[in-house]
N, C-alpha and C positions, 0 to 999 in steps of 0.2 A: 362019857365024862360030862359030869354036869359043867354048866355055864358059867358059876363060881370057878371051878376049877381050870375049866379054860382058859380065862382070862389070869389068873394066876402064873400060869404058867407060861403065856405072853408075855406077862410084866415082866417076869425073871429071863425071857429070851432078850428083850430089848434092854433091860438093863447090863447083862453079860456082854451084847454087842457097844453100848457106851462107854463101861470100863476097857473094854478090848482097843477102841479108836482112842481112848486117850492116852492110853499105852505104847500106841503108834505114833502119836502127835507128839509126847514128849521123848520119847526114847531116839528121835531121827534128830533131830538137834544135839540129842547128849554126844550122839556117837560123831556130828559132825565137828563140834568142838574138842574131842578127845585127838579125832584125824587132823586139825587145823591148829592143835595144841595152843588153842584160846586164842585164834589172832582177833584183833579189833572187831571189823569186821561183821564176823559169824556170831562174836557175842552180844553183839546189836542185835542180832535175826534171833538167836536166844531169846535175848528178851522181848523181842518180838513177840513170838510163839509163847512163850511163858503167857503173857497178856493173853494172848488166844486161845490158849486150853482154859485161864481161868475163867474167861467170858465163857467158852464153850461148857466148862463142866458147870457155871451158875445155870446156864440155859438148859442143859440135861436134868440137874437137879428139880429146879422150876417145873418142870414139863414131869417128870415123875412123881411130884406131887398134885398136877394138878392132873394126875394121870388115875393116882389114888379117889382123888374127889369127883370126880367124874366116872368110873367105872371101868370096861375095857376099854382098851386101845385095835381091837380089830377093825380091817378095813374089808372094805367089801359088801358091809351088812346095814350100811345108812349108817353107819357109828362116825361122831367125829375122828378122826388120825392126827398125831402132833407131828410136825417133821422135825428133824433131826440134823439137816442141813447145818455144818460148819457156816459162824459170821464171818464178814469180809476181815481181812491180814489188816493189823492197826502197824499206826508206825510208831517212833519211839517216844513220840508226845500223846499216842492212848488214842488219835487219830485216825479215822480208817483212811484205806487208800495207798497208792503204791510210796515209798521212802526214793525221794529225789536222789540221784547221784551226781558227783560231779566231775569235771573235765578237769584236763590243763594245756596249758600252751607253751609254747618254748621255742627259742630261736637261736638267732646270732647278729650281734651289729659288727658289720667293716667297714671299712674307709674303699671310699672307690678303688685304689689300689690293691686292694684283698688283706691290709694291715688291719690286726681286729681291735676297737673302739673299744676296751675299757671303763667304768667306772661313766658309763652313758645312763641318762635317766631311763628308763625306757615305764610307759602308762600305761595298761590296760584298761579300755574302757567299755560298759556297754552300752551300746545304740539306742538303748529302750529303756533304761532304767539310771538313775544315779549314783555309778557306779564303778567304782576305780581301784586298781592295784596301782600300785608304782614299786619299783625296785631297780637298784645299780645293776647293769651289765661286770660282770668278772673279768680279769686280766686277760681274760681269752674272749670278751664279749659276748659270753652266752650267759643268759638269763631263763629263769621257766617260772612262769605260774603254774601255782597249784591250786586243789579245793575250787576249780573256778565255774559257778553255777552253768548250766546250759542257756544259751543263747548268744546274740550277738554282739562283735567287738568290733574292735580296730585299734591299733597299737598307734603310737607317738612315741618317738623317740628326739631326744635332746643331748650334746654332747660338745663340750669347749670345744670351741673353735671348728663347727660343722654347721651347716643349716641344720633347721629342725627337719624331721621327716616322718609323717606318715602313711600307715599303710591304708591298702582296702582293709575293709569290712569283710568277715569271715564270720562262720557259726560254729560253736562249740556244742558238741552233744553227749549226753552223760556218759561216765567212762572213755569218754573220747581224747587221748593226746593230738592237740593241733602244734604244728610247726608253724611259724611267720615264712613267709618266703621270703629270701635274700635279702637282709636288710641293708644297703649301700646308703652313706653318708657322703655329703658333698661338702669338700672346704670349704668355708667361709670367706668372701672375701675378705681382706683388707681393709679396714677402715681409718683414712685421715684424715683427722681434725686438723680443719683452720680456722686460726682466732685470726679474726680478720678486727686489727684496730684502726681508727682514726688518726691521721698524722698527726694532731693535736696533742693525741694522748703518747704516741712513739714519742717526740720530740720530750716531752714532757718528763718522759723514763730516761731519756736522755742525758736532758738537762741535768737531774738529780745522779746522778753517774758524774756526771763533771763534776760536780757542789762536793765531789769527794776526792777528785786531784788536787795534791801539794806537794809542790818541792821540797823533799826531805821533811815531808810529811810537817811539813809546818807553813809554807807562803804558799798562798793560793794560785791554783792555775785553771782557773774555770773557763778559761776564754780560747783554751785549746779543745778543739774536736778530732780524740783520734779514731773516731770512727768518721772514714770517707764520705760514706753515702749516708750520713745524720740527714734525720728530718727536719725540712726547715722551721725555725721558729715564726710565733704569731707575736704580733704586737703584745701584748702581755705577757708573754714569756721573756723579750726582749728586755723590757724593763725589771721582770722580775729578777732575771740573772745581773743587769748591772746593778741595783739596789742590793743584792746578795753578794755583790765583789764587795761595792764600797762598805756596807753594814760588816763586813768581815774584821776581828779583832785585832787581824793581824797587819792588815791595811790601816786603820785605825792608827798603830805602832807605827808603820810608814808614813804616817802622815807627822808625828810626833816627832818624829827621828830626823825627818827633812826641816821642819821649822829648826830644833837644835842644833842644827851644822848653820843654817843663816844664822841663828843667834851669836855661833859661834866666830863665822866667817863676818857678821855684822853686814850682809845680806841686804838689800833694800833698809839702807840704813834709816832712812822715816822713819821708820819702825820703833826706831832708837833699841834702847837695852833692858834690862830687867824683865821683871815677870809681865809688866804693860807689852815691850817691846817682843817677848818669846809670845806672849797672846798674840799679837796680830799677826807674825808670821805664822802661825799653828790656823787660824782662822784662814789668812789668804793662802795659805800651804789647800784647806781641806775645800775650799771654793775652786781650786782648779782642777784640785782632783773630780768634785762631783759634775762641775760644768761639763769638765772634759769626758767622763766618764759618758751622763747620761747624753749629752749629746752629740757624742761619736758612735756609743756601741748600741741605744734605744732609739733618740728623737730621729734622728736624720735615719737611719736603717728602715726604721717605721714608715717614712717616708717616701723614700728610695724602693722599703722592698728587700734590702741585699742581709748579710748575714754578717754578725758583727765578728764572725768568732774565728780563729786561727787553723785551717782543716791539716794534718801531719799527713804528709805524705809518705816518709819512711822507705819507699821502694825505686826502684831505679838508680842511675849513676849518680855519683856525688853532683855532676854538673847542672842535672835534671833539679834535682833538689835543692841547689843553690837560687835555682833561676825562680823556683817556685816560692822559694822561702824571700826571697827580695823584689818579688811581684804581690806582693800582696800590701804593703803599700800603694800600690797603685792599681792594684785589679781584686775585687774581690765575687765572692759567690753571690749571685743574685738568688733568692728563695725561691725562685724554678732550677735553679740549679746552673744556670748561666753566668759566664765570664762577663762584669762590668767593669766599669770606672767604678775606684772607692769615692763614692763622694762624700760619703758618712762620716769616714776620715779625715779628710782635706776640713769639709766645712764644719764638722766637729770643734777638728783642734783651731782652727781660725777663729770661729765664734769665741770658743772657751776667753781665747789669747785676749780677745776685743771684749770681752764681758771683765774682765783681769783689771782693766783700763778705771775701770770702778775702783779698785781696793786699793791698788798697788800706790805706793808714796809717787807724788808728782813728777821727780825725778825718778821712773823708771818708767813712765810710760811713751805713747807713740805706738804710732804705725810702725814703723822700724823697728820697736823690741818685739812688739807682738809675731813678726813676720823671725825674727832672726831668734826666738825663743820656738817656733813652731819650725824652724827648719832644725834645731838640734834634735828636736820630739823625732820626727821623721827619721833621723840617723838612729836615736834610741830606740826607735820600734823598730827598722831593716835591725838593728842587732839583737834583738829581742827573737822576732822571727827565726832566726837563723841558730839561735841559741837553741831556737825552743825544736827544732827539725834534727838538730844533731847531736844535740846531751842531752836536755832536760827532760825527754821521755825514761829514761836510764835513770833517774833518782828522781821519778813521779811516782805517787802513791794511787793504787785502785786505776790504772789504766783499763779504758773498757773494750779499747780497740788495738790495730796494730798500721793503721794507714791505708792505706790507697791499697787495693787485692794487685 
């Protein structure tokens, strides 16, 4: 046979063996998608291979022509030979190389008890890279990632009222389902807040809590404390609260009301009548009030230290409460909290009486009145007292306490 026809009949063995392998190439996938009735999957590896026969049959084609332009294809005799060798498997971005697979993990959050943890954060992270799942634990506490690249993690978990918890570090490998081992959460402790304030500022929340007691919701009662252990006042609280009795409107009215019955009774008759005569009583009426005011329940307290203010006891035997309600005349709290002499009181209502000695018509003054006017004070405040321990809590508005525990 000539040498033309040799080679002839080469070209037509090697191309019959090309169509034969493509035949094979495509036909093993058709049959495997037929058997796997098209899962995901295999029709990724489809088109896989699809890509790979196309590449392969460009490169037979190529090689058969340059098979024509160049002459025979026999080996053996110095001639060049093309090879025929399949290219590397692409993946499914047309990339050669093998197609990455992935993992997943999955577990269980409990509570130390073995109660399972719920609606827990639970983070998957990995070590090497910036990268994170998160998802809720289920009413039965298990949770699973899926699709989760190969390599390495460690979980976090977070859950109301548990410490956080994480685990070791673990490796995930392609196709590989990893478990967390036992995830146990530990309660949280307890957390108490103290607002720790200033006695300044206590007394002061105080105060304003009294600025809202009134008998029958109309005549002021700021000078009772029916919380026992009230914080003692500072000098400017002292004053603040008796400038908030006197400035009071209804006090004011008391003062009006008392000049009117002198008018009436013709009282320090000096004074004489009419509207001149009702002015000076209203004037020396409102002079004894503030003298007497700030000078028993601010100046001298200020001075002393002691507490202007009426403390309800409320508890124990009537007797108990008697002795306490008609001791306060004469014993009152010191702002450590100690039993004194009232001197606040005594030299209060004296001074007032002796400063009175100014205003009052000539014919009503003296040593004598001032002393036998401040002895009937003393009888109206023991009754005062005693009023105020056993009715007047009972038709007080916005009480904030209930006495002595």
């Amino acid at each position: 046979m000539s040498a033309e026809g040799r080679g002839k009949m080469t070209a037509g063995r090697r191309i019959a063996i090309t169509l034969t392998g493509l035949v094979c190439v495509t036909g093993l996938p058709t049959v495997a998608v037929r058997a796997q009735d098209r899962i995901g999957p295999v029709a990724d590896n489809l088109a896989v291979n699809k890509l790979a026969v196309k590449t392969y049959f460009t490169g037979a084609a190529s090689m058969m022509v340059s098979t024509r332009e160049q002459g025979s294809l026999m080996s053996g005799d110095g001639r060049r030979q093309a090879s025929l060798a399949p290219p590397a498997a692409l993946d499914s971005h047309g990339q050669s190389g093998p197609v990455e697979a992935s993992g997943s993990v999955f577990g269980a959050v409990e509570a130390v008890d073995g109660a399972p943890v719920g609606d827990a954060r639970v983070t998957l992270t990995a070590t090497t890279a910036l990268q994170q799942q998160t998802l809720s634990s289920d009413v039965n506490g298990n949770f699973a990632f899926t699709q989760v690249p190969p390599g390495t993690y460690f979980v976090a978990v977070q859950a109301k009222g548990f410490l956080p918890y994480t685990s070791a570090s673990f490796t995930v490998a392609a196709r590989q389902a990893v478990e967390v081992p036992k995830i146990e959460l530990s309660i949280a402790p307890l957390k108490t807040e103290v607002v720790v304030r200033p006695t300044e500022v206590i007394a002061q929340m105080q105060i304003k809590a009294q600025e809202e007691q009134r008998v029958l919701a109309v005549f002021p009662n700021f000078y009772t404390s029916y919380i026992w252990n009230a914080a003692p006042l500072n000098t400017r609280q002292k004053f603040s609260l008796s400038t908030r009795d006197l400035l009071d409107p209804v006090t004011l009215v008391g003062v009006a009301a008392t000049a009117g019955l002198q008018q009436a009774n013709n009282s320090f008759a000096g004074y004489g009548q009419g509207a001149a005569g009702y002015g000076k009583r209203f004037a020396a009426a409102l002079a004894d009030d503030v003298t007497g005011s700030l000078l028993s329940q601010a100046v001298f307290p200020s001075i002393f230290h002691q507490d202007p203010r009426y403390f309800y006891q409320g508890s124990g035997s009537v007797k108990r409460r008697l002795i306490h309600a008609l001791s306060w005349v004469a014993v009152v709290r010191s702002d450590s909290g100690r039993p004194m002499p009232n001197y606040s009181y005594w030299l209060g209502g004296l001074t007032s009486g002796a400063l009175s000695n100014l205003y009052y018509p000539r014919a009503n003054r003296g040593v004598g009145l001032v002393f036998s006017n401040f002895a009937i004070d003393v009888g109206i405040r023991a009754g005062d007292t005693i009023f105020q321990e056993f009715v007047l809590k009972r038709i007080t508005t916005h009480v904030p306490g209930k006495g002595k525990p």
